[in-house]
C-alpha positions as CSV (number, residue, x, y, z in Angstrom):
1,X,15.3,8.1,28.5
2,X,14.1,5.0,28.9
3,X,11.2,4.0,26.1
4,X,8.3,1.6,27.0
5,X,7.7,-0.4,24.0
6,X,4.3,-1.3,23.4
7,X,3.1,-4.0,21.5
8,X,1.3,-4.1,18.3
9,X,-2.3,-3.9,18.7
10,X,-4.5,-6.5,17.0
11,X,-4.7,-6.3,13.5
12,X,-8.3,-6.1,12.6
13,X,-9.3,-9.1,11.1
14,X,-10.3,-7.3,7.5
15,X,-6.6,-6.3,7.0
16,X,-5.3,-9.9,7.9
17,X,-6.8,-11.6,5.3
18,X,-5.2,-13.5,2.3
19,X,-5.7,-11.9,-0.3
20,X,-6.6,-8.5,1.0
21,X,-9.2,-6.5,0.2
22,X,-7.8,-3.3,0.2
23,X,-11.0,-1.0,0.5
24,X,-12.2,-3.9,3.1
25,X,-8.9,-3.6,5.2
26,X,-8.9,0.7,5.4
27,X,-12.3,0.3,6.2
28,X,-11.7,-1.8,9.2
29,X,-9.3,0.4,10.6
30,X,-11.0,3.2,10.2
31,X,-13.6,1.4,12.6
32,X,-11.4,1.3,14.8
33,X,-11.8,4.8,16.1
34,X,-14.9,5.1,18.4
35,X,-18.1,7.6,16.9
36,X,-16.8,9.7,19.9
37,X,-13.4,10.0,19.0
38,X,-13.6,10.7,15.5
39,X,-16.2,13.7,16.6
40,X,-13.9,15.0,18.9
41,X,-11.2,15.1,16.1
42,X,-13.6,16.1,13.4
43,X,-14.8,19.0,15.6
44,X,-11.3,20.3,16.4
45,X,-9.7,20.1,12.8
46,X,-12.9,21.3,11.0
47,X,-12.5,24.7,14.2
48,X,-9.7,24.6,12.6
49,X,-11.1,25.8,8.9
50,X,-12.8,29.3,10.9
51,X,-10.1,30.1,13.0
52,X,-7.5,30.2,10.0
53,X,-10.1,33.0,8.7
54,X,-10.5,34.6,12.2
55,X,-6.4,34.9,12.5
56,X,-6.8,36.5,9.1
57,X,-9.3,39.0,10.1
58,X,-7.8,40.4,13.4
59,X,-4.6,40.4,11.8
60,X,-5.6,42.6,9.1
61,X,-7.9,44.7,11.8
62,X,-4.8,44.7,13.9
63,X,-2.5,46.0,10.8
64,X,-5.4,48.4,9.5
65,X,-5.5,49.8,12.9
66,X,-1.8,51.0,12.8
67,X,-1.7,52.5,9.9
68,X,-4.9,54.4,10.2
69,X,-4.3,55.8,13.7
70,X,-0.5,56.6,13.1
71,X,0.9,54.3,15.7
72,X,2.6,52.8,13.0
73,X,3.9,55.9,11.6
74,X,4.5,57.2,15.7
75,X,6.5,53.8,15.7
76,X,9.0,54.5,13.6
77,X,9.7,58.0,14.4
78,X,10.5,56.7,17.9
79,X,13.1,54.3,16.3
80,X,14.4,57.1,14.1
81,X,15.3,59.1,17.6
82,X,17.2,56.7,18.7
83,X,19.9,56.2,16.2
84,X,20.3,57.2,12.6
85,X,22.2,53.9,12.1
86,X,18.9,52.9,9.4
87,X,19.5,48.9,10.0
88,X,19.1,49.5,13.6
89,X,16.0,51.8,13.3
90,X,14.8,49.4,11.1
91,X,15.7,46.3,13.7
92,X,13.8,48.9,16.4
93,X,10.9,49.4,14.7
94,X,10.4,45.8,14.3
95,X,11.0,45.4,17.6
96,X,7.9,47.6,18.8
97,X,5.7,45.9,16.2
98,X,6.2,42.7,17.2
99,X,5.7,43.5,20.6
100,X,2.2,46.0,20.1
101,X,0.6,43.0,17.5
102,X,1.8,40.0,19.8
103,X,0.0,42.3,22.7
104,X,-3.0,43.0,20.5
105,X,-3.6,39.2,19.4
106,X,-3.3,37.5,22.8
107,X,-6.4,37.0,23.6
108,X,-6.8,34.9,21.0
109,X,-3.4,33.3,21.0
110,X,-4.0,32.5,24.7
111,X,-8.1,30.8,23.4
112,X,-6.2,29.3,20.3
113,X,-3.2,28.0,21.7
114,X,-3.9,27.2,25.7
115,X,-7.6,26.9,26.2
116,X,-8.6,25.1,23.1
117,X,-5.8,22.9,23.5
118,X,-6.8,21.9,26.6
119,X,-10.4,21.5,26.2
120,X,-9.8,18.7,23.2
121,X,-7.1,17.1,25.7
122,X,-4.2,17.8,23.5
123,X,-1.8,19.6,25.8
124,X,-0.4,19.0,28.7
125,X,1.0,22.5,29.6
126,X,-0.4,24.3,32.8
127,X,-0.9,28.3,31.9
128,X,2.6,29.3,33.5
129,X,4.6,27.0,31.0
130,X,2.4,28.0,27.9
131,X,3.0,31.8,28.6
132,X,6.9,30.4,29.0
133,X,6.9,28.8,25.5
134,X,5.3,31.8,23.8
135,X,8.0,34.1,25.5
136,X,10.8,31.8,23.7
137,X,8.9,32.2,20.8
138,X,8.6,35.8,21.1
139,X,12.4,35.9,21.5
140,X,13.6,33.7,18.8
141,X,10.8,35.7,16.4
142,X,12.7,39.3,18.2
143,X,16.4,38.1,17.0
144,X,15.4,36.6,13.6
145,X,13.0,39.4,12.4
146,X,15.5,42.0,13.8
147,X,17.9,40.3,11.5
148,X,15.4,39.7,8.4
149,X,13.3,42.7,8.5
150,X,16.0,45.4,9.1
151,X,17.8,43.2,5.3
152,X,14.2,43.1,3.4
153,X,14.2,46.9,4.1
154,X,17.8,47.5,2.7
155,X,16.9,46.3,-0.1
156,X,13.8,48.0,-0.2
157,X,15.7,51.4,-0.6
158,X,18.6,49.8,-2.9
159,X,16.4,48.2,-5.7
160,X,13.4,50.5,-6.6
161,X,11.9,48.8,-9.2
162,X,13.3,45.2,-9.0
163,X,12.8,45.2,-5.1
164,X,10.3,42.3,-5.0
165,X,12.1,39.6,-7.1
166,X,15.4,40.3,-4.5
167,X,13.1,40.5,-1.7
168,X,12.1,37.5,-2.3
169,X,15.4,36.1,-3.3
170,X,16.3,37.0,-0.2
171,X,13.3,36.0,2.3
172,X,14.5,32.1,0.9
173,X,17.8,32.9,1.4
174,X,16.9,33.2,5.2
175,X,14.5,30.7,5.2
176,X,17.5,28.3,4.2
177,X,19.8,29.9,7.0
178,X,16.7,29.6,9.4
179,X,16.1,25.4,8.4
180,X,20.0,24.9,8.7
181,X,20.2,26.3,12.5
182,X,16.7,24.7,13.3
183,X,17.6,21.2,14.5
184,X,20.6,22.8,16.1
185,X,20.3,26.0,17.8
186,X,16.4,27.0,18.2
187,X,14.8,23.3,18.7
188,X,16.7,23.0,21.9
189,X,15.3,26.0,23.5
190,X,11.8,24.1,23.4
191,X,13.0,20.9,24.5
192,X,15.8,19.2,25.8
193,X,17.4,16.4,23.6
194,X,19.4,13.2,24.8
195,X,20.4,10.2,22.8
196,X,18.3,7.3,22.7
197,X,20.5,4.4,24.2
198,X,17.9,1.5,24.2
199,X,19.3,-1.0,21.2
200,X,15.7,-2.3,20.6
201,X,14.9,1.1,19.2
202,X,18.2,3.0,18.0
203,X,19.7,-0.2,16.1
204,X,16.7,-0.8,14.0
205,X,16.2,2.9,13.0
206,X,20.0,3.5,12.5
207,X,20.3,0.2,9.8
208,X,17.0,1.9,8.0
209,X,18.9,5.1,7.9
210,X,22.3,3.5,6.8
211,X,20.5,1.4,4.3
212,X,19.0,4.4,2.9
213,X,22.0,6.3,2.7
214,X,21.9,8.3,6.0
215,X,24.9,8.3,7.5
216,X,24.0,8.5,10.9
217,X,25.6,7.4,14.0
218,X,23.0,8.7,17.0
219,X,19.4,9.1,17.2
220,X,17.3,11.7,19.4
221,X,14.8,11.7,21.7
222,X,13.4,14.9,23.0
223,X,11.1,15.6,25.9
224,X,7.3,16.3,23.5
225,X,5.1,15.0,26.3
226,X,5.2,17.8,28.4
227,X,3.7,20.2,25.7
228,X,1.5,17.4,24.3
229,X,0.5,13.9,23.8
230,X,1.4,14.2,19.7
231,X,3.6,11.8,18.1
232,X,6.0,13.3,15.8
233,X,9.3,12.6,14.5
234,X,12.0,14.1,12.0
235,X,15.2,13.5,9.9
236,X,16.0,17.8,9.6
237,X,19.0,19.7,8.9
238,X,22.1,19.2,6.3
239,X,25.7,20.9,5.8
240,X,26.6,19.3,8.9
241,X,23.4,20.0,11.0
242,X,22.1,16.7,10.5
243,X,20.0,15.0,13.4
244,X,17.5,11.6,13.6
245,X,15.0,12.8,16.3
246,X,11.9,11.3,17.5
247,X,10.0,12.0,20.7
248,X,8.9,10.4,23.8
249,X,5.6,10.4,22.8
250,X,6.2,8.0,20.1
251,X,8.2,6.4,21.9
252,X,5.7,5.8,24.6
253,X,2.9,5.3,22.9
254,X,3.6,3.1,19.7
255,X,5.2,-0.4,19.1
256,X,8.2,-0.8,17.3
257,X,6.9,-1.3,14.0
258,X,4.9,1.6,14.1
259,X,7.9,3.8,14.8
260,X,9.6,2.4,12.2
261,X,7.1,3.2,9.9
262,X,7.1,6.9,10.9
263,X,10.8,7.1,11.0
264,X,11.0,5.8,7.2
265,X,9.0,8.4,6.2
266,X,10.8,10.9,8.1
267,X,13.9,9.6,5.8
268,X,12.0,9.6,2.8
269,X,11.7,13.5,3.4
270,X,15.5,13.5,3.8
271,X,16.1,11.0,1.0
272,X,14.1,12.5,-1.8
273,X,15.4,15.8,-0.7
274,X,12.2,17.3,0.0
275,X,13.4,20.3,1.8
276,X,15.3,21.6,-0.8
277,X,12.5,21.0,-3.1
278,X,9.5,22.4,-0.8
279,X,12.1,25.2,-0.5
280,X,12.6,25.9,-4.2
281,X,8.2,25.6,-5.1
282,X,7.1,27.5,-1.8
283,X,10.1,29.9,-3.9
284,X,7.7,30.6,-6.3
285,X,4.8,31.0,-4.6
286,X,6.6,33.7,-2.2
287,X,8.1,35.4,-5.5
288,X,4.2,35.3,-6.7
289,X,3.2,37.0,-3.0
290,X,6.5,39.8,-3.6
291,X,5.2,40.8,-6.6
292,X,1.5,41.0,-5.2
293,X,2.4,43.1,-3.0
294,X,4.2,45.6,-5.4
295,X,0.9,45.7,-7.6
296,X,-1.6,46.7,-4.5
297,X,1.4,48.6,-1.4
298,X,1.7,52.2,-4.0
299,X,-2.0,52.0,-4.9
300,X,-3.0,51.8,-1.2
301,X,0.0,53.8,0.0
302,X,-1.0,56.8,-2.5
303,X,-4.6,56.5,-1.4
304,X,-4.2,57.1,2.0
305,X,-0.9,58.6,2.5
306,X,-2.3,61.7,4.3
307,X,-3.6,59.5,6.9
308,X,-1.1,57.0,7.0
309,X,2.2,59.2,6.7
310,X,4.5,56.0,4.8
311,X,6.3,57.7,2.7
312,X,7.0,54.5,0.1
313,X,7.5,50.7,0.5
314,X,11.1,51.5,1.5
315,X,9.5,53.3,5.0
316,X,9.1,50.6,7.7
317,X,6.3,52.7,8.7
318,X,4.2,50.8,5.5
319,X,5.2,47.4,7.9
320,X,1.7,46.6,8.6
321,X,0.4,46.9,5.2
322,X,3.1,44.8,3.6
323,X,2.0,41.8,6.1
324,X,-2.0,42.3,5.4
325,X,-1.3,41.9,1.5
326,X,0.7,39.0,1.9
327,X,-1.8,37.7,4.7
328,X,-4.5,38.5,1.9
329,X,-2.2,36.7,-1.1
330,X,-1.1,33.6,1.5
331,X,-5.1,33.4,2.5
332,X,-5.9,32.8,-1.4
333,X,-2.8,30.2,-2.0
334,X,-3.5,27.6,0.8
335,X,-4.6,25.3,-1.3
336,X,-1.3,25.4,-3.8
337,X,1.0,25.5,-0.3
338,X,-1.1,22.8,1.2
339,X,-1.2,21.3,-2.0
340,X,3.0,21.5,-2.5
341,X,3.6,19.8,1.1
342,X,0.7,17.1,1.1
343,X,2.2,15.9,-2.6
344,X,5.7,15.6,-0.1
345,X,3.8,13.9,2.5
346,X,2.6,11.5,0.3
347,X,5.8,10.5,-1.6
348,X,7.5,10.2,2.1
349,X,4.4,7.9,3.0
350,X,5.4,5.8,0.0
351,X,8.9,5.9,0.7
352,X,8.5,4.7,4.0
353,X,6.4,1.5,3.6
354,X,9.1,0.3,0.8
355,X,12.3,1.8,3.5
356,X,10.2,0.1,6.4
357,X,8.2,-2.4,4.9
358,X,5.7,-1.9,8.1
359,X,2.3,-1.6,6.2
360,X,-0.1,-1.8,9.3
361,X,2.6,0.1,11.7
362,X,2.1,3.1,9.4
363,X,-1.4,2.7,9.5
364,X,-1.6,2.1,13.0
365,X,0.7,5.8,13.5
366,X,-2.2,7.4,11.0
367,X,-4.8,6.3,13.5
368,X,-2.8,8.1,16.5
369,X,-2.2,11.4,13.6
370,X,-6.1,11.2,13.5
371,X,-6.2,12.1,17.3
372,X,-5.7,16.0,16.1
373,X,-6.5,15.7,12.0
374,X,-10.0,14.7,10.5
375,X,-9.8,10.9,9.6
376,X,-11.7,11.3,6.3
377,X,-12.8,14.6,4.6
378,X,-14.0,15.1,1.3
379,X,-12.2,15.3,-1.8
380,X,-12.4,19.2,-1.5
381,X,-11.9,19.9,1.9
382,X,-8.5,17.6,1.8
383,X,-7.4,19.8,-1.4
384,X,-8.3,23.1,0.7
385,X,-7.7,22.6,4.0
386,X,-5.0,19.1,4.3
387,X,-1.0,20.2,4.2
388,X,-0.7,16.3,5.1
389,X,-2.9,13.5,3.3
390,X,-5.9,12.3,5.5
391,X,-6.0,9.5,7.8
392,X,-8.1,7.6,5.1
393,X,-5.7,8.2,2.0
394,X,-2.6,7.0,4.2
395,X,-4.1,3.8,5.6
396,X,-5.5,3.0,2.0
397,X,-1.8,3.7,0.6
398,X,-0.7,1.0,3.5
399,X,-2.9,-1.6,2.6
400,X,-2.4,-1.5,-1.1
401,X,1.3,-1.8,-0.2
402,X,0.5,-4.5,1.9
403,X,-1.9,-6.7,-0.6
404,X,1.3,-6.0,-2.8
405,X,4.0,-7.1,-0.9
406,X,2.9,-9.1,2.5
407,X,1.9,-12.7,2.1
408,X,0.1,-14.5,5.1
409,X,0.1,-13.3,8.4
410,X,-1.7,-14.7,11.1
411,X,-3.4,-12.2,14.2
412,X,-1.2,-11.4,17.1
């Protein structure tokens, strides 16, 4: 793949000046998006806000609607006919969930994911190739849960009264597994990945890698503009699943040092291990969630067991309840898991204009981010709703860099 490297576009006048202004300079960029554009992104994040509560709802309709029927119960009686072997039963019954809940939300999957999608211009997918992508989806969730849910349970049974500190010990365990195979084995089945070739690009990115201490040798492309126009990037992977990808979007659509602005902060991530550390505080919170559960499944369970027929949290029959408490405990902690990744995003921002030294590149890559995310929110919404920092935050972080670092520079 061939990039077409675009230039620079003209630094507004406000973030030129010697000595910079710093409020001046953000504010000038953020003029640069039209009244129309930021409406149209305003409009789709802030959708955003009521359709994280609607997911919530019909899930737990979705869940309550198993259990209280029987279908749930029905489920797992059909699994238990088909073999006694109780890790396959188990891998069964999460088979026909799966496939009843993803049947049950599609509707709004299909509004969420294609027609919404389409109406704010961000995907480029016709219907066929949307319904394809969710089918791969489907089938990596099939193989993974089948392997996951069928382990949670066995420990379920084996660990009464200590089940939720090893469940959870065990649900990062997989997580691990899952991030390690990622870049290698389940990326690919979205898109198709080829190294870059073009010097003007690869060369720069791999001597900011090497001087950061990535030892790197290729970098990725992979084929993102025929789901969408987003730009996105990342440095993923480790015990020898390593990989520098970026993808044609960004290549297409942003200059050079706008790229390497997004690719520093991709190798900030990498740098300041923030996997491993995301991993070890979303650890906690899902140890929090485990033991949640614990305190309201038996309560619930007891309450309607007549009804219900689960016979304790060790029956998969109790699946959908187990989801709708954590959906309920995961609902009330957005803001501390939005809170945990934005403080990463921001350190990786920081990272990368020191690694890149391309102040109005990264602000420039903000702008194109603000195509999908609210440009500037309040204090409280960004602290609810924001996993990354807003548009606003990361051009003003870019500027300050800049008054600090970047002596005169004349308009190009």
């Amino acid at each position: 793949m061939t990039p077409l490297l675009v230039a620079l576009q003209s630094i507004p006048e406000a973030a030129a000046a010697v000595p910079l202004d710093v409020d001046a300079a953000t504010r000038a960029y953020l003029d640069t998006v039209s009244p129309a554009a930021r409406a149209s992104s305003d409009a789709y994040f802030e959708g955003g806000y009521v359709l994280q509560l609607v997911d919530f709802l019909i899930g737990g309709v979705i869940g309550v609607a198993l259990l209280h029927t029987g279908a749930s119960a029905r489920m797992r009686e059909l699994a238990a006919r088909v073999t006694r072997l109780r890790f396959v039963h188990v891998a069964l019954y999460w088979a026909l969930y799966l496939v009843v809940t993803t049947v049950l939300g599609l509707p709004l999957q299909v509004y969420e994911g294609y027609f919404r999608e389409h109406a704010y211009g961000l995907s480029n997918l016709s219907f066929g190739g949307w319904l394809g992508e969710e089918a791969k989806g489907l089938a990596i969730a099939l193989v993974l849960g089948g392997i996951a849910v069928p382990l949670l349970y066995a420990i379920l049974r084996k660990a009464r009264r200590t089940w939720w500190v090893w469940g959870a010990v065990a649900t990062m365990g997989f997580t691990v597994f899952v991030v390690a195979i990622a870049p290698v084995f389940l990326a690919p089945v979205f898109n198709s990945y080829t190294r870059l070739e073009d010097p003007k690009v690869r060369d720069p990115i791999l001597a900011l890698a090497r001087a950061n201490g990535i030892e790197a040798h290729d970098v990725w492309t992979f084929d993102a503009s025929k789901q969408s126009k987003r730009v996105s990037a990342n440095v993923s992977g480790f015990a020898g699943t390593q990989r520098i990808s970026l993808n044609d979007n960004l290549l297409n659509r942003c200059s050079l040092p706008e790229i390497e602005a997004v690719m520093g902060h991709e190798m900030g991530h990498y740098v300041l291990h923030h996997i491993e550390k995301s991993l070890l505080a979303i650890g906690v919170v899902i140890l929090l969630g485990f033991l949640f559960v614990r305190t309201g499944f038996e309560r619930l369970r007891r309450r309607f067991e007549t009804r219900w027929r689960v016979d304790g949290v060790d029956d998969p029959a109790g699946f959908p309840l187990f989801v709708l408490l954590f959906s309920v405990y995961g609902l009330l902690t957005t803001p501390v898991t939005n809170t945990i990744i934005r403080t990463t995003e921001a350190e990786a921002d920081l990272f990368g204009l020191n690694a890149a030294r391309q102040p109005d590149g990264a602000a420039q890559a903000a702008l194109k981010l603000a195509e999908y995310r609210k440009l500037d929110p309040g204090p409280i919404e960004e602290f609810v709703f924001f996993d990354h920092p807003s548009g606003r935050h990361r051009i003003e972080m870019a500027m300050r860099w800049k008054a600090e670092h970047v002596g005169p520079q004349s308009l190009p």
